[in-house]
N, C-alpha and C positions, 0 to 999 in steps of 0.2 A: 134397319141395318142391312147391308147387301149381306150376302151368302158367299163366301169364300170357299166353296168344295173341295177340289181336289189340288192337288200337287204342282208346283210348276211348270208348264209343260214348254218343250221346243217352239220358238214362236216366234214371228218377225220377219222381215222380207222374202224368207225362203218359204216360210210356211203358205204366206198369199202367195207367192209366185206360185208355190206346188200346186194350188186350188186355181189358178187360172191360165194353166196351160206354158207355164214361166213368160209371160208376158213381163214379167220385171226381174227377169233376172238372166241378161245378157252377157254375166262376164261367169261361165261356168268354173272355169279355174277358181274360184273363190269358194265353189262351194266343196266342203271337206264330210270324208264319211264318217262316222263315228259308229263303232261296236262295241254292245254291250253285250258279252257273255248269261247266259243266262242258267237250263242244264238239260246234261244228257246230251250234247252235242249241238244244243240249239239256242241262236243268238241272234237280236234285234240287230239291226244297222238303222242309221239314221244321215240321212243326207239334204236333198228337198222334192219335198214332195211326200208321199207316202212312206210311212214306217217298212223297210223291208225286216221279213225274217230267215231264217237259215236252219236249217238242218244236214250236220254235216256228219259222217261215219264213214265206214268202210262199201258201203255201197257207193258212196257217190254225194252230191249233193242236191238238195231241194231249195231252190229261192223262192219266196213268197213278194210276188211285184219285183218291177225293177226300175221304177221312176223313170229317168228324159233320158233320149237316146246319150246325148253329150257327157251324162255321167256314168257308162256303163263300162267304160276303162280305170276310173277310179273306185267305183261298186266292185270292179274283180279282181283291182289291185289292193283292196279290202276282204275279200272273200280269199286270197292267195294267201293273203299274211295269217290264215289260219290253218289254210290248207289246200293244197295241190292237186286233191281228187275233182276230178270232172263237175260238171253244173250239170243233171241231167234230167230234170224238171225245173220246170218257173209256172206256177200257180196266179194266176192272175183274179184279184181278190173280186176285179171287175173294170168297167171301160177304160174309166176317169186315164187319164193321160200322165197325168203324174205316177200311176200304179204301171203302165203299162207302154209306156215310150222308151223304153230297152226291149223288147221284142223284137223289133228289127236286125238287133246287135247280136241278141242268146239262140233266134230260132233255128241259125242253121245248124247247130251243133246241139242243141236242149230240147224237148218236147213240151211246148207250152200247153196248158191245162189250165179249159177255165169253164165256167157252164155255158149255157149254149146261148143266153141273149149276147154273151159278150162276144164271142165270136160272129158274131149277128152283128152288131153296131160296129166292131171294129171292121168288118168286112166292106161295110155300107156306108160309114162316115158318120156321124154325128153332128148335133148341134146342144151346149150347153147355153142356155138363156141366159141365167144368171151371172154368168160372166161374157157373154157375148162370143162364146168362140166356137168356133168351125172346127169339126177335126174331120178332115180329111180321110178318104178311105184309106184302110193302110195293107202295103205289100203282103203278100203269101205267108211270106218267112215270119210276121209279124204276129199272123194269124193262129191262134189255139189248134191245134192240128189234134187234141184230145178235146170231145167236152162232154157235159153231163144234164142232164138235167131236175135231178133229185139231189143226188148221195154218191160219192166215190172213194173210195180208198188209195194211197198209196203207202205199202209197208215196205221199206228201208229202214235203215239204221237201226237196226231194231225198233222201230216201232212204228204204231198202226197212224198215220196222217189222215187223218176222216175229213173229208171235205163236203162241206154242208150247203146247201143252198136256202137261202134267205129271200123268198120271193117279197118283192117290192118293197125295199127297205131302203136305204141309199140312193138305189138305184133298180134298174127291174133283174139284175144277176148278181147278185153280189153274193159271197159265197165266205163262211168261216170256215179256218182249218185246224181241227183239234188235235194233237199231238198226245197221244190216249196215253204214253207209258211214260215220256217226261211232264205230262200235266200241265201244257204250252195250250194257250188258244192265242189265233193270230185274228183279231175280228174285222180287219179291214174298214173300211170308212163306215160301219156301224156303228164304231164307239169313236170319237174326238174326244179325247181324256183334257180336260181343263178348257175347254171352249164350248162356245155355242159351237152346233152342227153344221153340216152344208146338208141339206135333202135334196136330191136332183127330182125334184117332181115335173118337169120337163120331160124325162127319162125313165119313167116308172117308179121316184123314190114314192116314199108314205111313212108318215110316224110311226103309223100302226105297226106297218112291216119293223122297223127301226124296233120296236119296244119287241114285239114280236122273237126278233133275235138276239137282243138282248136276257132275255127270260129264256129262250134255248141256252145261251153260252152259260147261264146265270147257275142253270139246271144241270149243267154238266159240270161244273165246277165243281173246287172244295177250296179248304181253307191255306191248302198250298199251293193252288195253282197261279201259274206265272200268265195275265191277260198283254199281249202286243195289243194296242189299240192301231189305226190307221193315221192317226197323228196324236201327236202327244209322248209324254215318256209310259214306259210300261209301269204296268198297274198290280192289280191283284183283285180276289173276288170281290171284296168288300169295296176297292174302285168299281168294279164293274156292278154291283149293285145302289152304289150311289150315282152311278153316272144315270141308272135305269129312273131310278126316283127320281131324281132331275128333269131328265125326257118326259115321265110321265107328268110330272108340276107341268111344266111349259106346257103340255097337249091341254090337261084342266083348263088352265087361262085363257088359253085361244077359244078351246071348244063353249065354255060359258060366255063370252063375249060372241059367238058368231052366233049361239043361242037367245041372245039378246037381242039380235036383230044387224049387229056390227058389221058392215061390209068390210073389206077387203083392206082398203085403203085409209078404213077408219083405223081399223087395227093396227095396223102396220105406223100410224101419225100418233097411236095412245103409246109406242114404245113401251109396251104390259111387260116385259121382263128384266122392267131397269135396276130389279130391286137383286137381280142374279151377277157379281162379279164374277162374269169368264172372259176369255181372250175374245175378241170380234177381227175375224179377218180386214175389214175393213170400216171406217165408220160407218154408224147406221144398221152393222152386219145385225143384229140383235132384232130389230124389227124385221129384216127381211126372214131373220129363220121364224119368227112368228109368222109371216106369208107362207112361207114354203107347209108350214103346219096348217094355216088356214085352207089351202088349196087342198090340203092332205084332206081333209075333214068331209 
């Protein structure tokens, strides 16, 4: 019998388009923001591409990503319909282009903040394998002009934004940011709530890392806290501890099959996680995130 985990989540051409650079999603006018209030001044947005979230108060505001340059008039004409105070950070959760192709649009006026590989690849350009795309080096203005490479704080709106670094997880920077007094974690492409994962292991991902930050955010949790994943609808502890048991199932399967002897391409033709109902970006996706775990290994 497959496994039906978690909750419905956002799915379907925007969400591939988000994952490969919107290669399939030419007519931007169709895509609509959507906000979900959450508290204490802070709220998911959902568009395509990566889950944004928002912290808004009397200081000012905090964007977390801000998906493709072409939506970043509709992203602000959603962030205006709550409120009129300024954008004055954008946390960039990490490279991926769907989190971070509004840069160009927020940096002259925002101070982007991201750790330091990211400003490193966004600098230098990238290559995703997995979906075959280039991303080109990007302008100054685009560029995190803050970064970190551990641990950083921003306190606003009354409260403390702890921004975490997650070595080699998703990606080699990717970074959580805990919202310590509304009880908000935003986990960026760490958690995909109701799908298989994407692991950029081309780019430093790793399971390990992956499980690794999950068990941080897991740790700082409690039973009221509000989890944003990087796609999917928002969750809560007990999503983010099932999604973790999930992650950790899939590593078992792979890691015993490559201990058996399994090469690469065996694994990825036995389709070992058929027995898992989640969303698959594209057909096939399900054995490739066995690959991406294989290489992890």
């Amino acid at each position: 019998m497959k496994k039906s985990i978690w909750a419905k989540a956002l799915v379907g051409g925007a969400l591939l388009a988000g994952l490969t650079g919107g290669a399939f999603a030419q007519d931007w006018d169709k895509v609509e923001i959507k906000t979900q209030p959450l508290r204490g001044g802070l709220y998911a947005l959902y568009g395509q591409g990566g889950n944004l979230g928002l912290s808004v108060g009397e200081d000012g505001i905090i964007l977390i990503d801000d998906q493709y340059a072409p939506l970043t008039g509709k992203i602000k004409a959603a962030i205006a319909a709550i409120s009129d105070a300024p954008i004055r950070y954008v946390i960039n959760t990490h490279f991926h282009g769907d989190h971070t192709g509004g840069n160009e649009n927020l940096g002259d006026a925002a101070v982007i903040v991201a750790h330091d590989n990211v400003r490193q690849r966004l600098s230098e350009g990238a290559f995703i394998k997995s979906f075959g795309m280039k991303m080109d080096p990007q302008p100054k203005v685009a560029l995190p002009s803050i970064t970190f490479n551990s641990e950083m704080s921003l306190h606003m709106n009354g409260d403390d934004a702890r921004i975490i670094f997650v070595k080699n997880a998703h990606t080699d920077g990717d970074s959580i940011i805990h919202f310590q007094s509304s009880n908000v974690i935003h986990m960026g492409d760490i958690m995909f709530n109701g799908m298989f994962p994407f692991i950029d292991v081309d780019n430093g991902g790793d399971i390990d890392g992956v499980l690794a930050g999950l068990d941080m955010a897991i740790a700082a949790a409690d039973d009221e806290t509000i989890v944003i994943p990087g796609h999917g609808q928002v969750t809560d502890k007990a999503g983010l501890v099932t999604y973790r048991q999930t992650m950790g199932e899939l590593r078992e399967i792979v890691a015993k099959l490559k201990a058996d002897g399994k090469t690469l391409e065996e694994v990825e033709a036995m389709d070992p996680f058929k027995d898992y109902d989640l969303i698959q970006f594209s057909d096939g996706w399900a054995s490739k995130v066995a690959g991406f775990i294989y290489k992890s290994l």
